[in-house]
C-alpha positions in Angstrom: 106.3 130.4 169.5 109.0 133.0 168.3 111.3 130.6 167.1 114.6 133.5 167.1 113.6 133.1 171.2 113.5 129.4 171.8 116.5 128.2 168.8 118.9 128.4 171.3 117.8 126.7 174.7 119.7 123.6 174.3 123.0 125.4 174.0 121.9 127.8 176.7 121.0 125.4 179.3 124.3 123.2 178.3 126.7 126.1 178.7 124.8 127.4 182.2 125.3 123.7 183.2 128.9 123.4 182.0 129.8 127.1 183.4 128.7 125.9 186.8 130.2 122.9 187.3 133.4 124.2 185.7 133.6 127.0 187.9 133.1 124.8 191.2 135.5 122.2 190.2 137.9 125.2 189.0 138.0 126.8 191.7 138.4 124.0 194.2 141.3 123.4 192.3 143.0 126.2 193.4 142.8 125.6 196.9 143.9 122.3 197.0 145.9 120.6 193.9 147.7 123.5 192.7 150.9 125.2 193.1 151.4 128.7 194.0 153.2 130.2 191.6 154.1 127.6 189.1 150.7 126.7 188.1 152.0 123.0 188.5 149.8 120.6 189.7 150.7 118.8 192.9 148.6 115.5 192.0 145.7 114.8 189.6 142.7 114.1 191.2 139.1 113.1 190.6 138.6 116.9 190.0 141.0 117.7 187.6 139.5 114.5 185.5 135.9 115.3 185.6 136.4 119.4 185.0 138.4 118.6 181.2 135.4 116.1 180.8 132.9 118.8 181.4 135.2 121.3 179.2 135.3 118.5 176.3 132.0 117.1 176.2 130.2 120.7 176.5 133.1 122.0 173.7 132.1 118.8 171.5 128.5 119.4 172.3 128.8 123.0 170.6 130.6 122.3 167.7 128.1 119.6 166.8 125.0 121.4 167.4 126.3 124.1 165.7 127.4 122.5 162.3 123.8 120.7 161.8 122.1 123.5 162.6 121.5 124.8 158.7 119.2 127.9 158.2 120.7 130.2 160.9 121.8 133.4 159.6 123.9 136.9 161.3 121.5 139.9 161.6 123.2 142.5 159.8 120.5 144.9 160.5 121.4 148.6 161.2 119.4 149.4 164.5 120.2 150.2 168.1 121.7 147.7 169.9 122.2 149.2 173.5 122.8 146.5 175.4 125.8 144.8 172.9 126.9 148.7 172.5 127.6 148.8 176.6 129.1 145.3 176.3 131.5 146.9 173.3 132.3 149.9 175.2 133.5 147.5 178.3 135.5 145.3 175.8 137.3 148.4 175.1 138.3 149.4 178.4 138.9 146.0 179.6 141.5 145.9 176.4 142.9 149.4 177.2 143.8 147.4 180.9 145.0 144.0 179.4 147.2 146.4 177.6 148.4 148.1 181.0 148.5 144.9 182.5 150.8 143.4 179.9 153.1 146.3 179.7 153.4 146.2 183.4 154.7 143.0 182.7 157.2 143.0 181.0 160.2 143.5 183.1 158.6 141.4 185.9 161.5 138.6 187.3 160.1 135.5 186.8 163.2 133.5 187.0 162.6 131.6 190.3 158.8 130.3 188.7 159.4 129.4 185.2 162.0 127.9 182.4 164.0 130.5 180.4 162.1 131.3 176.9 163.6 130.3 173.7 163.6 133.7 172.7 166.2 136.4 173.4 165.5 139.4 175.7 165.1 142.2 173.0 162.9 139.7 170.7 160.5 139.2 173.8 159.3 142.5 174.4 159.3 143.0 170.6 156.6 141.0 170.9 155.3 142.3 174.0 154.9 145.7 172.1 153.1 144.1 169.6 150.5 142.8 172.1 150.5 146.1 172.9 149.6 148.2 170.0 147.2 145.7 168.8 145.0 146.0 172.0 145.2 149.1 171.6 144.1 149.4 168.1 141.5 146.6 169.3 140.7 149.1 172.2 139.5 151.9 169.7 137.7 149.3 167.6 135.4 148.1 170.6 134.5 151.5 171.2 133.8 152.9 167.7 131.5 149.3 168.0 130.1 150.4 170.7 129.4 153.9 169.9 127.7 152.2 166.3 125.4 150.2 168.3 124.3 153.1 170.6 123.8 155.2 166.7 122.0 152.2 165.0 124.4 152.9 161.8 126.0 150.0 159.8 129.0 148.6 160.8 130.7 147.5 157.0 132.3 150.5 157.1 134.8 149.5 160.0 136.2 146.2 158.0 139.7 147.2 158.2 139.3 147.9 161.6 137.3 144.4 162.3 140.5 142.9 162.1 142.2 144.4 165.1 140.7 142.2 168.1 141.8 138.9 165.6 145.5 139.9 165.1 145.4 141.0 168.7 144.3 137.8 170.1 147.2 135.9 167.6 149.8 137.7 168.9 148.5 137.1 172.7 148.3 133.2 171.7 151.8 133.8 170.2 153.4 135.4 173.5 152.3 132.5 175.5 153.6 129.7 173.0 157.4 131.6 173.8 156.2 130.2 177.4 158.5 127.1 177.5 156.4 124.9 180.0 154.1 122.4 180.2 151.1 123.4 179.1 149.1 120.3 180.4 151.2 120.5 183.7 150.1 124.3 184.1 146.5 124.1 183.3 146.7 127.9 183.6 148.2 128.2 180.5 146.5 125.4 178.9 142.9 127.3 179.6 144.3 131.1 178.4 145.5 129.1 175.0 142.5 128.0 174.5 140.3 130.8 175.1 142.4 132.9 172.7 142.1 130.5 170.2 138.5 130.7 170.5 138.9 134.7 170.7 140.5 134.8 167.4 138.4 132.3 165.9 135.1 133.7 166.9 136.3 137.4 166.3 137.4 136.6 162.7 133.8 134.9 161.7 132.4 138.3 163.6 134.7 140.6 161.2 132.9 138.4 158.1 129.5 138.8 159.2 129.8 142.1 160.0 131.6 143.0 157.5 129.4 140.9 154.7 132.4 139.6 153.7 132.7 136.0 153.0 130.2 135.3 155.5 129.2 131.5 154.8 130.5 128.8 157.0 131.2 131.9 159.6 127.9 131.9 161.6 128.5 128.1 162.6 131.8 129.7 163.6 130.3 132.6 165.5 127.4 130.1 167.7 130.0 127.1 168.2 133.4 128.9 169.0 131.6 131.7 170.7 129.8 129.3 173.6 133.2 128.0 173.8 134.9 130.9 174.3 132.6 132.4 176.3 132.8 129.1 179.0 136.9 129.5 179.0 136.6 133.4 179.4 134.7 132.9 182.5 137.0 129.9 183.3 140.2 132.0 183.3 138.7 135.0 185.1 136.1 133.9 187.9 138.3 131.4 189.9 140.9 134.4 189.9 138.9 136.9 190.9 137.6 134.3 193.9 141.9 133.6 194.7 142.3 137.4 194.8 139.6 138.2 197.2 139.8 135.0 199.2 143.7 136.1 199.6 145.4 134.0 198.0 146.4 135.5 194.9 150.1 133.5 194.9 147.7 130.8 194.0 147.8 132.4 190.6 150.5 131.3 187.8 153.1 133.6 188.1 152.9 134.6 184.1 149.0 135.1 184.6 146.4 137.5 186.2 142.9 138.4 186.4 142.4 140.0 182.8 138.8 142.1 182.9 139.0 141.5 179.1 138.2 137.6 179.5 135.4 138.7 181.5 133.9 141.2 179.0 135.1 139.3 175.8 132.7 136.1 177.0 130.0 138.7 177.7 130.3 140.2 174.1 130.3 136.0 172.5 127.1 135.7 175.0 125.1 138.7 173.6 126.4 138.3 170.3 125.3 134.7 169.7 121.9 134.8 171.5 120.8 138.3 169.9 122.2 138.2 166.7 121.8 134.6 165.5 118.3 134.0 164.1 116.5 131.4 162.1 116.6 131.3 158.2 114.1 131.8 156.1 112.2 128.3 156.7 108.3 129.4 156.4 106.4 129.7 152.8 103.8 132.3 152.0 101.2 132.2 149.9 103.2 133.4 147.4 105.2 129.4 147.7 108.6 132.4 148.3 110.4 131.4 152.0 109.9 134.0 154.2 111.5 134.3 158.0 109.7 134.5 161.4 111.2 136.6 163.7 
């Protein structure tokens, strides 16, 4: 039995189970609790409770099964990777996009929909800008990925660069915290703050492991925040994408859209977590030295 093959069935078959029935109950949401517009709620439902039990009992699920899992290393080895490079190259158009997208923005009245930020005008779009240039910067990273994978050269060289999809992903998180709502009430809002966090987590364990920089602790990091984020990606752009074409897209929070990046972001997690995680050295030779079986 190839062991790198069958390690990760029990997360796989718990995130294709929580993905479906999140999805379903997600998107019936739309169509009948929620507000156009405003995101608000019109009434909780048995719905709403059972979807944040799926969300918190597959989340829990991952986290656990990730932090007893000892022996599991990041393979670090420079080889062609075609499948994550076409993944990379997608993340890096879908960020040149979310860039467009949030630019586009930024002058958008919003008034009738939502409560005044905290912050001033000017300091907004400061931060909008931000957004901006990091994506951007995250953009070209994706790409030069991408174009590494196709090569099968080493990726320590871009460690600098690792950084850019993290510090992108903060300042997203940021911009939404300036949101002055609630973010339980708006469960838009809620599910983009929580994929972002699991963004920047998982991309700042990735920037470790690829980077061989301080990489212990991180793949637990990479399997457990990655499923996670991967499961809210697909959360916050399916049901969308299904509003949009079913035309309805007023059923969308006014402040929110369908981001390609979610979409490609949870397939880069995916690929990354069930092709580069493999089992650590756990078999002895004749020699009595541990060896790994891949």
């Amino acid at each position: 039995m190839n062991k790198k093959k069958f390690s990760l069935i029990p997360q796989a078959a718990v995130f294709a189970a929580a993905l479906i029935a999140a999805l379903v109950l997600r998107t019936l949401q739309y169509f009948t609790v929620i507000e156009e517009y405003t995101g608000f709620f019109k009434t909780s439902d048995a719905k709403t409770v059972i979807f944040y039990i799926v969300i918190g009992a597959s989340s829990l699920f991952f986290i656990a099964t990730s932090l007893f899992n000892k022996g599991t290393e990041f393979d670090r080895e420079a080889a062609k990777r075609p499948v994550t490079a076409i993944i990379s190259v997608l993340c890096g158009a879908a960020a040149f996009a979310s860039v467009y997208g949030e630019y586009a923005a930024k002058d958008v009245d919003t008034s009738a929909y939502t409560v005044s930020s905290p912050m001033s005008g000017s300091s907004s779009n400061v931060l909008t800008y931000a957004v901006c240039v990091l994506g951007l910067v995250s953009a070209v990273y994706f790409i030069v990925l991408g174009v590494t994978y196709f090569t099968g050269r080493r990726t320590e060289p871009y460690k600098l660069l690792a950084l850019a999809p993290v510090l992108w992903n903060i300042s997203r998180l940021v911009l939404r915290f300036t949101r002055t709502i609630s973010y339980m009430r708006v469960s838009e809002l809620l599910l983009e703050m929580l994929a972002l966090s699991c963004y920047c987590l998982f991309f700042m364990a990735y920037a470790r492991c690829t980077s061989a920089v301080n990489e212990e602790g991180s793949v637990k990091r990479i399997k457990a925040f990655g499923l996670i984020g991967a499961l809210m990606g697909f959360l916050c752009f399916v049901p969308r994408v299904i509003a949009v074409c079913a035309g309805r897209p007023e059923l969308i929070y006014v402040l929110s859209r369908v981001d390609f990046s979610d979409l490609a972001i949870a397939l880069f997690m995916l690929v990354t977590v069930f092709t580069r995680l493999i089992p650590g050295a756990d078999i002895v030779d004749e020699k009595g030295e541990a060896v790994r079986e891949i």
